[in-house]
C-alpha positions in Angstrom: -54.1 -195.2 292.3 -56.1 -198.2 293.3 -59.3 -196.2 293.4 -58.5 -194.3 290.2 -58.1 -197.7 288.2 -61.6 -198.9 289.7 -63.3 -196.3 288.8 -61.8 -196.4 284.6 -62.4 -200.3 284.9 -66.2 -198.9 285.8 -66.0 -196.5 283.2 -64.8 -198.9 280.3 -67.6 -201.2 281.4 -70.6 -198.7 282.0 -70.1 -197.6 278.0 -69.6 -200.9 276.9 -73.2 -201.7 278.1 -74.7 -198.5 276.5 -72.8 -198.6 273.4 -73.9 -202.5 272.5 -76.2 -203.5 270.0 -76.7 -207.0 271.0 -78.5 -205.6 273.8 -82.3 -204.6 274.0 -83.0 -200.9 275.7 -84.0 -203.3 278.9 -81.2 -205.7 279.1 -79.0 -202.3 279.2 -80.8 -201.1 282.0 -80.7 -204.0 284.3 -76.7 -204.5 283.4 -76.2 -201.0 283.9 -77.8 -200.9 287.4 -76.4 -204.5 288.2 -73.1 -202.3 287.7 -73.8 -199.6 289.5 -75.2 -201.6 292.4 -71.9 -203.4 292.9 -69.8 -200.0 292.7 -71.4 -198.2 295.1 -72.1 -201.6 297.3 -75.7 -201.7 297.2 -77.4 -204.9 298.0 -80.6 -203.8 296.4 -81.4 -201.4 293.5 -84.5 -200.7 292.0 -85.7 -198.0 288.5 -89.2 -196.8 288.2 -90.6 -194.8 285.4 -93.4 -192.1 285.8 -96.2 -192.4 284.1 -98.1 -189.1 283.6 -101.4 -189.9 282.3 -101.9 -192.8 285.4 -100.2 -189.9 288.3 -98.1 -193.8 289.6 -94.4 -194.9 289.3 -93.8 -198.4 287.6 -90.9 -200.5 288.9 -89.1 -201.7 285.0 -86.0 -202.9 286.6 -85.1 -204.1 290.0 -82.3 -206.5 291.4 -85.6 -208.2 293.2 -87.1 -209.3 290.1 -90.2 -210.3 291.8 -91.8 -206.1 292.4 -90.9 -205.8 288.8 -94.0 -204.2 287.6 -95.2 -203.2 290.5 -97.2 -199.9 291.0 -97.7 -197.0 293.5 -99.4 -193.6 293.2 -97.0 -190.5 293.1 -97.3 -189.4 296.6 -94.5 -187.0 298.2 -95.0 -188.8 301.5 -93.2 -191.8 299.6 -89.2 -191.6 298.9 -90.0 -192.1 295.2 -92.8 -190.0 294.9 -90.8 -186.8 297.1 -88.0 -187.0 294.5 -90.1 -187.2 291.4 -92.4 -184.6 293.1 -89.2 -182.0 294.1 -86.9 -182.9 291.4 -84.0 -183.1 294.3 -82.0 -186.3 295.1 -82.1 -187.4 298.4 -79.0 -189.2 300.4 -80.4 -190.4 303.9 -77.9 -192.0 306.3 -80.8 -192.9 308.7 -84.2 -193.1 307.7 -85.0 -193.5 311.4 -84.2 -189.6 312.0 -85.8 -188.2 309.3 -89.4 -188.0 309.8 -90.4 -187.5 306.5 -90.5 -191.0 305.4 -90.8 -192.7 309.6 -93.4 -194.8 308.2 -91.3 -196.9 306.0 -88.7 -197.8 308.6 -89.4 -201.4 308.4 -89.0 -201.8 304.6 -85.0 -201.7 305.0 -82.4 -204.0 306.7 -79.9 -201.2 306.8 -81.0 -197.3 308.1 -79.0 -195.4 304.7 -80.5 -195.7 301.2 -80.2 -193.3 297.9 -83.3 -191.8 296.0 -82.3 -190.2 292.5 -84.3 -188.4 290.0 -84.7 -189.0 286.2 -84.4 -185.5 284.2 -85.0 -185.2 280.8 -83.4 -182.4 279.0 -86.5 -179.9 279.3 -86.6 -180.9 283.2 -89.1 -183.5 283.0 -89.6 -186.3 285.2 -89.2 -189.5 283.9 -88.6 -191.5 286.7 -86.2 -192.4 290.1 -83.4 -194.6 290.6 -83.7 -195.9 294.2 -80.4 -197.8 296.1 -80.7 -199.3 300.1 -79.3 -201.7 302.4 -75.6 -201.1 301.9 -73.3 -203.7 301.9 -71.6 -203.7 305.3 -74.1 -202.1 307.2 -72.5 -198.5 307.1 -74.4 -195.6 305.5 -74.0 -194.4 301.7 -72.0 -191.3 301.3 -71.8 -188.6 299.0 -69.4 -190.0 296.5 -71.7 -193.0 295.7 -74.6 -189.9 295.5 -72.2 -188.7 292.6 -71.8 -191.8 291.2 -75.5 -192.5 291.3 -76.4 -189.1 289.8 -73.9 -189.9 286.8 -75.1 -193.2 286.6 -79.0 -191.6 285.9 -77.2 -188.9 283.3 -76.5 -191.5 281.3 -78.8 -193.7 281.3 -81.8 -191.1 281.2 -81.7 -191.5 277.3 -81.8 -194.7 277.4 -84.9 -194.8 279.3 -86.2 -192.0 277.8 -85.9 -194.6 274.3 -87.4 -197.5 276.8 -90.9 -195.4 277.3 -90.7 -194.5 273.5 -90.8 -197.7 273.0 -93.1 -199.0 274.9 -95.8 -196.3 273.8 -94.8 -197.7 270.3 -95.4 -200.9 271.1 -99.0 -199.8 273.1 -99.9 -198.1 269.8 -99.1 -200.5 267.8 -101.4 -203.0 269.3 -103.8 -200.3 269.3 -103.7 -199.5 265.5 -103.4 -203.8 265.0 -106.7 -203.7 266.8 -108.6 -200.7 265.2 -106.9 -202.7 261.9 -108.3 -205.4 262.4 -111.7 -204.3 263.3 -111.9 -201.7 260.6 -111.1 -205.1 258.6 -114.3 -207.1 259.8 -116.1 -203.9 259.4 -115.1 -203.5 255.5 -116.0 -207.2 254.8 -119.2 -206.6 256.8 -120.0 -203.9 254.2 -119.2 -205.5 251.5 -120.7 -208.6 252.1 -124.1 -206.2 252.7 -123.1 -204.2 249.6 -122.9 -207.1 247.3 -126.5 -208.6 249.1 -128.3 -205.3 248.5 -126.9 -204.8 244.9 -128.0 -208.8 243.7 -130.8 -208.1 245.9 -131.9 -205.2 244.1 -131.1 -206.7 240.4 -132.8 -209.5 241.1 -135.7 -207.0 241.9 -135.6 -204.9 239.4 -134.9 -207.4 236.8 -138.3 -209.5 237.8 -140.2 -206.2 237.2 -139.3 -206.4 233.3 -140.5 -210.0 232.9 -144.1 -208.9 233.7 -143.9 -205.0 232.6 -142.2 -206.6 229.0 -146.0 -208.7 229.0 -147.8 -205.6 229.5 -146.2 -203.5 226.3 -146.5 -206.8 224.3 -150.2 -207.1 225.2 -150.3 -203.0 224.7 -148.7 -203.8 221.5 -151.3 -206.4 220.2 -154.3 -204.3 221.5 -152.9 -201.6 219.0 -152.8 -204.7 216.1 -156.4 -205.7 217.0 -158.0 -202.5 216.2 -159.4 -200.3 219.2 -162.0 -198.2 219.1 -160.8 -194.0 218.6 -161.7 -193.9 221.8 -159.8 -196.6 223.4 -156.9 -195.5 221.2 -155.1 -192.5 223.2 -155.6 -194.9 225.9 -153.6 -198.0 224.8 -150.7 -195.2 223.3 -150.6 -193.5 226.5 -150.1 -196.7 228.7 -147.7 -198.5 225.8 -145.6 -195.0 226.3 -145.3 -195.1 230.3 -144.4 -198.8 230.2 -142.0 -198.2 227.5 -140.6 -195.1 229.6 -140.4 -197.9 232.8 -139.2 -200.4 231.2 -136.4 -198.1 229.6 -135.5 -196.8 233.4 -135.2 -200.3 234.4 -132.4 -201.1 231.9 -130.9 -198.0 233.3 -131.1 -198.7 236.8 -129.9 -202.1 235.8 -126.7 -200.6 234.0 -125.9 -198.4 237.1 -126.3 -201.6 239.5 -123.4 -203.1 237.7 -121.1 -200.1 237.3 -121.7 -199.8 241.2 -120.9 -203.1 242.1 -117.8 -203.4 239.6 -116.5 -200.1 241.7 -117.3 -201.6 245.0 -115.4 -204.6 244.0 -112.5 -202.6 242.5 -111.5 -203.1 238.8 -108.1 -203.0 237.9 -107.3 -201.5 234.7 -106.2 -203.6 231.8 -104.9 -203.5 228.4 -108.5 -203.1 226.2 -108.0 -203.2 222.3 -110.5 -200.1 221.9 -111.0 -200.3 217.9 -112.5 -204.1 217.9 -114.9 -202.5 220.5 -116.2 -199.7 218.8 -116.7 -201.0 215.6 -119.0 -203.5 217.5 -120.8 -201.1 219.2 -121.4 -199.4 216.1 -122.5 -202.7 214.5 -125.1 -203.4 217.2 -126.4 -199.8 216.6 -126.5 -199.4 213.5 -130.3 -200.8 213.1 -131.5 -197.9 215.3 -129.6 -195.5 213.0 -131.4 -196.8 209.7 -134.8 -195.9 211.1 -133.7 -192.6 211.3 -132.2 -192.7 207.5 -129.0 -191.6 209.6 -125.3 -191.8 208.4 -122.7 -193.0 210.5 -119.1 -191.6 209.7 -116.4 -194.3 211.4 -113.2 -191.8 211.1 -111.7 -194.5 213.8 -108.4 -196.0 212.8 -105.7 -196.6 215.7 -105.9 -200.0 216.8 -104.8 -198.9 220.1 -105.1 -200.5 223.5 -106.4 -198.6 226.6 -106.5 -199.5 230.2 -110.0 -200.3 231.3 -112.5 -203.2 231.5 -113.9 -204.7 227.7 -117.6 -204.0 229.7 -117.5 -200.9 231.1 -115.7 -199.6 227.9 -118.4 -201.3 225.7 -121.2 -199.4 227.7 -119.4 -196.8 227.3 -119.1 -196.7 223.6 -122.7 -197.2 223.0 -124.0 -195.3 225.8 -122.0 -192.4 223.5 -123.0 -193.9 220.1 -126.8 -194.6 220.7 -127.5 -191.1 223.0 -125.5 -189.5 219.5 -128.5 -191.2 216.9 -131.4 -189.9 219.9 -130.3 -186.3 219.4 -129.7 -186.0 216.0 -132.4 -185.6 213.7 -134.0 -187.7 210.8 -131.6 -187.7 207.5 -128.7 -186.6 210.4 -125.6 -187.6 210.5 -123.0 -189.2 213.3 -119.2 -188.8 213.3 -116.7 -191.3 215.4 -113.2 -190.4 215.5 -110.0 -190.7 217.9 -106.3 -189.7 218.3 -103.9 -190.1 220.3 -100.9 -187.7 222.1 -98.4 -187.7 224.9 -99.3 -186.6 228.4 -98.1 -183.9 230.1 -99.3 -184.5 233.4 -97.3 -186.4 235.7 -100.5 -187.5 237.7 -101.6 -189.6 234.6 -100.8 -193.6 234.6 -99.5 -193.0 231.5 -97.3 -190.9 229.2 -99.9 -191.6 226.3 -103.6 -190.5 226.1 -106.0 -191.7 223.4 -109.3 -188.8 222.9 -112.4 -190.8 222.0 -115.4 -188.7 220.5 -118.7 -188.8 219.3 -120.2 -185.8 217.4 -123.9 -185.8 216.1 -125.4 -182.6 214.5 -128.5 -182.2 216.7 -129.4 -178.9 218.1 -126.2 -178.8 220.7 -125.9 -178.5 224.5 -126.2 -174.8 226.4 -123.4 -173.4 227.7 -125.2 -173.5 231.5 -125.5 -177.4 231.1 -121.9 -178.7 229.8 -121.1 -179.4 233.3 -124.1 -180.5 235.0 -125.0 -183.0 232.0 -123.6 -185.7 233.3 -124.7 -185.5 236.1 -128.1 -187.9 237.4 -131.1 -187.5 236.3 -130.5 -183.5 234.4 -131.6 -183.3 230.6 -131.4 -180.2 229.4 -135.1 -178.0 228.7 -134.7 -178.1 224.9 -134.7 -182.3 225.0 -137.1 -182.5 227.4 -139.3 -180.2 225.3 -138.7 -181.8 221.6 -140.4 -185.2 223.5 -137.2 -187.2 223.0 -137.6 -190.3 225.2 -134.7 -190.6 228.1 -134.2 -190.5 231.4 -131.0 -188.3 232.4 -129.0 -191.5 233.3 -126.4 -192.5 230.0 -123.7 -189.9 230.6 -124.2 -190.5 234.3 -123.2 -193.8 234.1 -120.4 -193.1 231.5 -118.6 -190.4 233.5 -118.8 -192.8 236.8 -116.9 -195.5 234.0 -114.6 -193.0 233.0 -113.6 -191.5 236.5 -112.7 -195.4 237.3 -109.7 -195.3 234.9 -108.8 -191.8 235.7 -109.9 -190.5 232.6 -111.7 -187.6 231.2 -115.5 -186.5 229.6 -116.6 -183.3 228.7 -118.2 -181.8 225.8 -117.5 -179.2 223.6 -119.8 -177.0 220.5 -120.0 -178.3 216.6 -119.9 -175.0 214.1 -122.9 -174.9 212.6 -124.4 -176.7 215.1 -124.4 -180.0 217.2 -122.1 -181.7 220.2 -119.1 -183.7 220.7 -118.5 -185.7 223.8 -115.0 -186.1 224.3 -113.3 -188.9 226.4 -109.8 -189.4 227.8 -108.3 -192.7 228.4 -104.8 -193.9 228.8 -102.7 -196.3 226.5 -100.5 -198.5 228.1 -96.7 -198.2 228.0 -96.1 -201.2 225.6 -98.0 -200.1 223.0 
């Protein structure tokens, strides 16, 4: 009766130590085994884990603190290492008689010890449970065998959550690591980014101090009066500096896009109307030359999320490749509307389409796609002589695709093209 209540009293106590939560994983483990150790009269008790990638068993918990975290290789010619290597506990009442293990005889003040295996459910090793010098002198017998083995079926979760945590805990420092050096790397680049882009500005905007001289000199040879022969000369050289000076402004406007992408612009509200009817303002000089007619149909005075800038180069990259295309005496028409999304991918329920429409000769079917991208004019403009370089819608699809929007463009009846944008209105409006 004595025996029976011992053993409940153990019982009551062993799940009170699993089952707590003011307890780490460890702190389990080493009052389990301090448990354990006094039921079955053990004077020393040790619990090694395997670790599979290193072939070695790690002491995690011993009643010797000082070998905790001490190593050995798996060898079966070690008690450890023949029970994680056969699966098999072993009880030993002398080590001196069995001569499997004679070389450790003078590691133990008494001749019995246990040596218990750590199965996980798909009969992997996780580790041993070791138990020697018995209180007493006497050997251990089979019932604290039994006990020992139930003592390792429970706790074998338990440890198996231990490992799992500590491989957490490895790969956590790993990935804070790799973090943080993926961090130094990413201000490396953008500290290079941001030198390269002012570097190149600042190049390319001291070529148009000197290349604006030459066209101004070209300009006043032309005044002067040349020869006829001198004549086709000045023209052609005014033309290619006009045609360099006009892919430097580009290059320029592509610099800045670029760098407000590498720097990441958030979206904000952008009253849209405001900023077309400037753009149309600043145009509208390049439009009289051309005897042209500019329809504004524009009328929502709508916010969109974007960046005033970007938007405003936008507008008049639009605007001013519209009055290139269409003809002398042509005419230009600006509209916009507005309707609810039905994509749930969009950042907003509302969309606002922006277009431009001019009445020029139109855009082939085999270049609606590739138009914007850099560099491609289609035959038919490169053919009438109009001056450009490929790089406008380019640069306003790259503005678009910042605020998730949409270009494209679609056919005029009789004839002509409207570019179409897509661009979201924010919720309070």
């Amino acid at each position: 009766m004595e025996q029976s209540n011992g053993i409940e009293q153990f019982l009551r106590s062993m799940m009170a130590i699993l089952a707590s939560r003011a307890m780490s994983a460890a702190e389990k483990l080493h009052c389990g085994g301090m448990l354990i150790q006094t039921r079955i009269k053990s004077r020393n008790a040790s619990v090694m884990l395997f670790d599979e990638d290193k072939l070695e068993l790690k002491v995690v918990a011993a009643s010797r603190k000082e070998i905790v975290g001490l190593t050995q290789p798996l060898s079966p010619e070690s008690i450890s290492g023949y029970v994680c290597t056969h699966k098999v506990p072993l009880l030993i009442e002398d080590i001196e008689t069995d001569h499997r293990f004679c070389c450790r005889n003078g590691n133990y003040k008494t001749k019995s010890l246990i040596s218990v295996p750590l199965l996980s459910e798909q009969d992997r090793v996780i580790g041993v449970i070791n138990v020697s010098d018995k209180e007493g002198g006497g050997p251990f017998t089979k019932s604290d065998l039994s006990a020992l083995l139930e003592y390792a079926g429970w706790i074998t979760p338990l440890i198996e959550s231990l490992a799992m945590f500590e491989r957490l805990e490895a790969e956590k420092e790993r990935y804070q690591e790799l973090a943080q050096e993926l961090e130094i790397k990413q201000k490396e680049l953008i500290i290079a980014s941001t030198e390269r882009s002012e570097l190149v500005q600042m190049v390319v905007h001291d070529f148009k101090s000197p290349l604006s001289a030459v066209i101004s000199n070209m300009d006043l040879l032309s005044y002067l009066g040349p020869s006829e022969s001198q004549k086709p000369i000045i023209e052609t050289a005014f033309k290619g500096a006009s045609k360099l000076l006009e892919m430097i402004d580009e290059f320029l406007h592509i610099a800045r896009v670029d760098e407000c992408q590498e720097r990441g612009v958030i979206p904000c509200p952008v009253s849209f109307l405001p900023l077309v009817h400037e753009q149309i303002e600043d145009l509208m000089p390049l439009a009289r030359e051309k005897n042209m007619t500019i329809e504004n149909l524009c009328e929502l005075d709508v916010q969109v999320l974007g960046d005033p800038m970007l938007l405003g180069h936008l507008v008049q990259n639009l605007i001013s490749n519209a009055i290139k295309y269409t003809p002398v005496n042509g005419r230009i028409r600006i509209g916009m509307g507005t309707w609810e999304s039905r994509r749930t991918a969009d950042p907003t329920h509302t969309v606002l389409k922006f277009w431009v429409e001019d009445d020029g000769e139109g855009i082939e079917d085999r270049y609606k796609e590739s138009i914007f991208d850099k560099f491609v004019r289609t035959e038919k403009s490169v053919e009438s002589g109009i001056k450009g370089t490929g790089i406008g819608l380019f640069i306003c699809r790259k503005i678009v695709n910042m605020f998730q929007g949409k270009i494209w463009v679609e056919d005029v009846t009789p004839h002509g093209s409207r570019f179409c944008v897509i661009l979201f209105i924010p919720e309070e409006n």
